[in-house]
Every structure is written in structure tokens, then in C-alpha cells.
C-alpha positions, 0 to 999 in steps of 0.5 A: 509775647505778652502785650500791653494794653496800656502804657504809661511813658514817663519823661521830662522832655514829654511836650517838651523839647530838650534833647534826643529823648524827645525825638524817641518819644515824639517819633515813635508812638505811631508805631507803638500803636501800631505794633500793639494796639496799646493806649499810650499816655506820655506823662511828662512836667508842667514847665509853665502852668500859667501858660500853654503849651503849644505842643499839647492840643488840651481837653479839659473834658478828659479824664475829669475824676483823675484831675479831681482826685489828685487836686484834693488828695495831693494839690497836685494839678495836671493839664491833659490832651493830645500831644501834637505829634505822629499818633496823636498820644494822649498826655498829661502834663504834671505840676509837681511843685506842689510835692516839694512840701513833702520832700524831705519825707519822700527821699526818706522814704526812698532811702529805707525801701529802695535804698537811694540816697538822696543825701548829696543832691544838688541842682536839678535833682530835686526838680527831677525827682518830685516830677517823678513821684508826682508822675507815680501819683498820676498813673497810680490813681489812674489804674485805680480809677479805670484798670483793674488785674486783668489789664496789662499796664506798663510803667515806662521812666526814661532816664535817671529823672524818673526813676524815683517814680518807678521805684515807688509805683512798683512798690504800691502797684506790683501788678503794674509792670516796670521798664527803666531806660538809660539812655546814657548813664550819668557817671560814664557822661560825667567821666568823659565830661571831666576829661578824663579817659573812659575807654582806655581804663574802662574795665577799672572804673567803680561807678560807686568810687567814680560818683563819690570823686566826682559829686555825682552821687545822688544822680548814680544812686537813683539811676542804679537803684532803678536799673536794678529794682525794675522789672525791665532795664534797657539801654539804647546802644551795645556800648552803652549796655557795656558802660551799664554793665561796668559801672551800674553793675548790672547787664540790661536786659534788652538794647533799645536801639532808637529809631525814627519815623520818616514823616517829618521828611519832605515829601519828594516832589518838595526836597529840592526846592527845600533844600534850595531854600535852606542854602539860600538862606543860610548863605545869606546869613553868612554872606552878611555877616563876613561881607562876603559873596559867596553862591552856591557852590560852597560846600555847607557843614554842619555840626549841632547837639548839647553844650558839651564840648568834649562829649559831643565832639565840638573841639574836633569839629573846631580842630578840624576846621582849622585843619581843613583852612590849613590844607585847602587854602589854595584849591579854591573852594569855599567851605562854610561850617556851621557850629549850632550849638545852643549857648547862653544866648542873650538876643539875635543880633541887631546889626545882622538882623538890620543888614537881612533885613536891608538885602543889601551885598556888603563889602565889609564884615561885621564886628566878630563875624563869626557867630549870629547872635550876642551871648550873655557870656561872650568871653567865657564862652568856650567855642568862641575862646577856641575859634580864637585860638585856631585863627577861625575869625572868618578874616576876608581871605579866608576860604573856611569860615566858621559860624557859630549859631548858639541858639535853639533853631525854632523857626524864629530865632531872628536871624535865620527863622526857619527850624532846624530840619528846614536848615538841616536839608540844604546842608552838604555834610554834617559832622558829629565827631562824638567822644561819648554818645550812647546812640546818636540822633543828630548824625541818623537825622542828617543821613535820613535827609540825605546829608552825608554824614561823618560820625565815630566808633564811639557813638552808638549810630557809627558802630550801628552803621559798622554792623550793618555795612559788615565794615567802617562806614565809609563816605561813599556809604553815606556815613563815614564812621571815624574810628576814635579812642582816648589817644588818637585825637590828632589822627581823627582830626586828620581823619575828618580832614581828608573825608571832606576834602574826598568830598571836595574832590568829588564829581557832582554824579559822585555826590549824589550817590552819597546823598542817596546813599545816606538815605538808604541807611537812614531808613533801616532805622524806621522805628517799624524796624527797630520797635520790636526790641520795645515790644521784646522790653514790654513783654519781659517787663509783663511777665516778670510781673506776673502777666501772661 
């Protein structure tokens, strides 16, 4: 196996917190340096280059001939430092808009030697792709700078937005060795987005034809250009590498499954107390808003991710729901289901955030009691449209109340102030009945906190979990995989339904072995478990570059 001795990782959501791609990279450059003894620098976009950063401890002493030399050869700007997370990487935050100037020239340039057509682009291609030419302008004048042949260098973009820049850096510097990651290819997420059927008529689909009928050409082009002009193409899933393989044309060379390093967990002797803390709150928050007063005793749910309705399961879990108020409404039980789903939010509540701030039990509930903050799209707003449309509206006698939290949970939204991994550990269940889902952080992240979890045969964690337990996860497992298809809709939802009522049903010995079990799974995909395929990616990427 040929090792790296540096690696450049390349990502929009470098120091900067979007989606899962953040949790790969922030999680696992420990490990990676670890298991290869590599210099890692994460490049990623200058977002706001009149203010800081706070997730970027800045060094302004180093590097200082790499700043000055693409100042004066490109106007190109950069921030550098330590990136605040496990391993404490160095990063180098790029202020691309400089390279707009020369647009026009650099997708010409893209079209006649990779062939990308950039023709049709539209909204945030143009941005992603002069980030990715100015990130192959950074790591380019570095191997100039202080690399020579005898170093073994990796060049590694992540996701269509940087695949520009790895085309041109292996067009300049053959010697640097190229590795593309897709960690969802951009024609399957917008099939499944536009409802249409991605499984059931899977082996017809023409990725070309399907960019063309859905206006996502320039997108698809860039990403299959790269998958097939770099050294190395991966993926993140089996499910994925058979989606690449259909509409990219083109087999990845390696799966790399993501993994997670348990760090960010709370220490032991602090769980309960943390977890006691998340309900507390979250109850308090609930309890304002409907007027209710409702302990300890309710069962919390959960579900999160994108805005995307369909992809990430948010109208099943609302189906669900509705469902489950339909089938329990004479047990007794009180179930509370979170929706955290970041919306167009406009500003936390006042009238919540007064009644918080009063600590005082109400006897009423707030006007539209059922979400946390005010939006600036209330009545185009999808989940609140269908809250309505399945009677979820958190009326006084109703024993499942559903709240919808449509912001980023950072610690001080205003509401809640406390971040998502402080929220997640007081929850009972979580559920993420994904229809397109390469892999899945949310669901591996609520069993590494011992959060029993529900996801579906379509998501790359549940079919990972299926292979490990040699069976359908079940709840006892600590994750349940749902078995999902174009046609079985309203038996998944009936499926859930029956899951949390198992749940409901339980003995509190009973649920405490499914928490532990949660945890158990979660910890074999510790990234020191799963780093290898990366390390199998580098290796591969290195000799194909002439590397030994």
C-alpha cells in the first residue's frame, strides 16, 4: 500500500457547517493522521472575508510565500490556520470571488480539455466552481512552493462543487494524485426530488437524458467528467456505487462508507445528567407553547436533516405521526415528535421566548402551537401545509404533539439555546425514514448516542446495519431498518407506526437494552474501523500516478 505524505481535501463545507460532508471531514482527520502519518490541509471557501470564522484558530505567520504568490499572480486572497476540530488539520479558506473575472475562460477551457459543459449552469454552479479553480490554484502553488516528485501528494474534491478543480490540477500536476468522491450523485437526488420513481425503474434510467428533462446538466456533466478523469472515484454507500454506476456510467473504484469518532460523545459519568438536561428543556419548550404540562414520562421523537421533503423522509415521519395519534389516542401515553428541519426562518418567537422566559405553567396554548419559530414563508411552507392537512395542530387533547423547529440548533437559536447534540441525547427515538439517502449521519449519530433508532432499506447506514446484523435490523437491535420501495408507502408508515408503539409497550429494563444496543452498533463505524477504505482510495490514487 503507497502512503500519502500530504493530503490536500478539498470541500465547500470546510469550516463550514452545511450538511453531512462536514461531519466527514471534521470527524475524521484524527484518524487519518493517525493511520498515515500525513500532513492534511482541508481547503475550503472564504464565505465572509470581512469577518471570522470562529471554527478557524487563524495563523497569519503561516505559509506567508503562498499567500503572496496567489495575491500577486491571481488577486486571490486566503485565510489559513487550525481548523477547530479533532486533529487540529491545518486549513485554508479561499476568497474565490476574485476568479469570476476570468470565468468565461475557465469553463471554456473546461469544455475543450475535459469536455464539461458548462452551457447551461444556473444558480449555485457558478459559485461552486470558481471556489473549485481557486482551490487548484492554492494547492498547486503549494506543491510548487515546498513539494517536489519524490512527495506523494493527494488531491482530494469532495462532491460535484469541486470537481472543476481536480480536472484542471491533474491537467497541470500529473504527478499529484487525484481522488473525486460523490457522496450523492446530483441526477439520482434530483430524480427522487421531483418525485419521480428512482428504484422501481432504476436499470432504465440514462443519467445524460435524465440531466437534459430535468435542467440539471451542467451539475451532471462536471460530476461525470471528474468520476471519469480522476485517478480514483469513490462513493460513500453500495447503493450509491449502483446509482453511479447506472447513471454516471461508470463503477467507483472504492466505497467509502462514512464513519464517525466518538469524541464529541459525553463522557459517561455526564450522560445521564445530559440527557436529563436535553428533556428538561425540550419539554419546557413544548409545554409553553401547547399549554400543556406534560413530565418526564413522554416518549421524545425525533427526526432532522435538509429540506428535502421526500428525500429525507419528512412526509412519512408526518404520516406517521398522524397515524400514530390515530392508534393511541386511548393508551394514555403522550408522544412529543420533533421535526428539526432548517426552513426560511425569519426569528425565534417572541411570545415563546417571553412565556421561557417567565417560567411560568400556562393553561392555554399559543397561537399555531406547533412550531418554534416565525418563518418568512409561513404559508408556502411545506411541513407546515401538511401538519394541517393531517390534523397535527397540537389541539389540547391531543396525546401526539408535533413540533416543528425550522432552524440550525447552534446553541442559541433563541428558543432552545442549547445545539443539536445536546437536544439529540434526551431524545427516546429518532426516525429518518429516508427515500434517497447515500448513507446517513443523522440515523448513525442518534444510535452513537444511545438513541434508538428507526431508519430504511434505502438509506446506506440501514442496509449497513442489515449487513452487520446478518438480518433486518430490528428495534431490539437498536436500529430498526424499515424496508422501503416506490409502492410500499402506506405499509412503511404502518411499519413505523407499530415500531413506536413496540417501543411504548416496552418494560423501562427493555428500553435500556435497546439504548445499549444503539451504542453498540454506532461504535463499529468508529472511523478507526472504516478509515481503511480511504487509505485503499490514496493508495490506488498513488499508483495510478506513477507513485510507488
Amino acid at each position: 500500500m503507497v502512503k500519502p505524505d500530504l493530503i490536500f481535501s478539498v470541500s465547500w463545507e470546510v469550516c463550514n457547517k452545511v450538511g453531512g460532508i462536514y461531519t466527514v471531514l471534521s470527524t475524521q482527520a484524527k484518524e487519518l493522521q493517525r493511520q498515515t502519518g500525513a500532513t492534511l490541509i482541508y481547503i475550503g471557501p472564504d464565505i465572509n472575508p470581512a469577518g471570522q470564522n470562529e471554527l478557524l484558530r487563524e495563523n497569519n505567520e503561516l505559509y506567508p510565500e503562498l499567500r503572496q504568490t496567489l495575491l500577486d499572480k491571481y488577486g486571490i486572497g486566503i485565510r489559513m490556520g487550525i481548523w477547530d476540530i479533532p486533529g487540529s488539520p491545518i486549513a485554508i479558506l479561499v476568497d474565490f470571488v476574485p476568479v469570476f473575472a476570468k470565468k468565461n475562460q475557465i469553463y471554456a477551457d473546461a469544455w475543450s480539455l475535459f469536455g464539461v459543459d458548462s452551457l447551461h449552469a444556473y444558480g449555485d454552479y457558478d459559485e461552486a466552481s470558481m471556489f473549485s479553480y481557486a482551490a487548484n490554484l492554492v494547492a498547486s502553488e503549494y506543491y510548487d512552493l515546498y513539494l517536489d516528485e519524490c512527495d506523494n501528494v493527494v488531491y482530494h474534491a469532495h462532491e460535484w462543487m469541486t470537481g472543476l478543480g481536480a480536472l484542471f490540477i491533474k491537467h497541470t500536476h500529473s504527478q499529484i494524485a487525484t481522488v473525486f468522491t460523490t457522496h450523492a450523485t446530483s441526477i439520482g437526488r434530483s430524480i427522487a426530488g421531483n418525485n419521480k420513481d428512482l428504484y422501481e425503474y432504476f436499470a432504465g434510467y440514462n443519467g445524460d437524458q435524465m440531466a437534459r428533462e430535468l435542467n440539471m446538466e451542467s451539475k451532471h456533466s462536471i460530476e461525470k467528467c471528474t468520476a471519469h478523469g480522476v485517478d480514483c472515484f469513490t462513493t460513500v454507500s453500495g447503493i450509491t456505487s449502483s446509482e453511479c454506476t447506472q447513471l454516471l456510467d461508470i463503477q467507483p473504484h472504492v466505497v467509502t462508507v462514512n464513519g464517525f469518532e466518538d469524541g464529541f460523545l459525553p463522557a459517561l459519568e455526564d450522560f445521564s445528567n445530559k440527557r436529563q438536561a436535553a428533556r428538561k428543556r425540550i419539554l419546557e419548550v413544548a409545554n409553553a407553547l401547547c399549554g400543556t404540562d406534560w413530565g418526564d414520562d413522554t416518549t421524545i421523537i425525533a427526526t432532522g436533516g435538509r429540506f428535502e421533503f421526500r428525500n429525507k423522509g419528512i412526509d412519512m415521519f408526518l404520516a406517521a405521526m398522524k397515524s400514530l395519534k390515530e392508534n393511541i389516542s386511548d393508551t394514555g401515553h403522550h408522544v412529543l415528535a420533533l421535526v428539526n428541519v432548517p426552513a426560511w426562518v425569519d426569528s425565534a418567537r417572541k411570545d415563546l421566548a417571553n412565556r421561557l422566559g417567565n417560567g411560568q405553567k400556562c393553561e392555554y396554548a399559543l397561537p399555531n402551537p406547533y412550531i418554534t419559530h416565525t418563518l418568512n414563508n409561513f404559508d408556502e411552507d411545506r411541513i407546515v401545509a401538511t401538519l394541517d392537512w393531517a390534523g397535527l395542530n397540537n389541539n389540547a387533547g391531543d396525546n401526539v404533539k408535533v413540533l416543528y423547529v425550522p432552524c440550525y440548533l447552534h446553541g442559541n437559536d433563541g428558543i432552545f439555546n442549547m445545539s443539536y447534540y445536546d437536544l439529540l441525547i434526551g431524545h427516546d427515538l429518532a426516525l429518518f425514514p429516508s427515500y434517497y439517502e447515500p448513507w446517513g449521519y443523522t440515523p448513525l449519530e442518534s444510535s452513537a448516542f444511545s438513541v434508538p433508532t428507526i431508519t430504511t432499506d434505502l438509506a446506506g447506514y440501514g442496509i449497513w446495519v442489515n449487513s452487520v446484523k446478518g438480518h433486518y435490523g430490528e428495534l431490539r437491535d437498536g436500529v430498526k431498518v424499515i424496508h422501503r420501495t416506490d409502492r410500499n408507502y402506506e405499509q412503511a408508515v404502518t411499519d413505523i407506526k407499530d415500531t413506536i408503539v413496540d417501543w411504548l409497550d416496552m418494560t423501562p429494563a427493555q428500553k435500556e437494552k435497546t439504548r445499549k444496543a444503539a451504542s453498540s452498533i454506532a461504535k463499529k463505524a468508529l472511523w478507526k474501523h472504516f478509515i481503511k477504505y480511504y487509505l485503499d482510495a490514496y493508495s490506488l490514487a498513488l499508483e495510478k500516478s506513477g507513485k510507488q
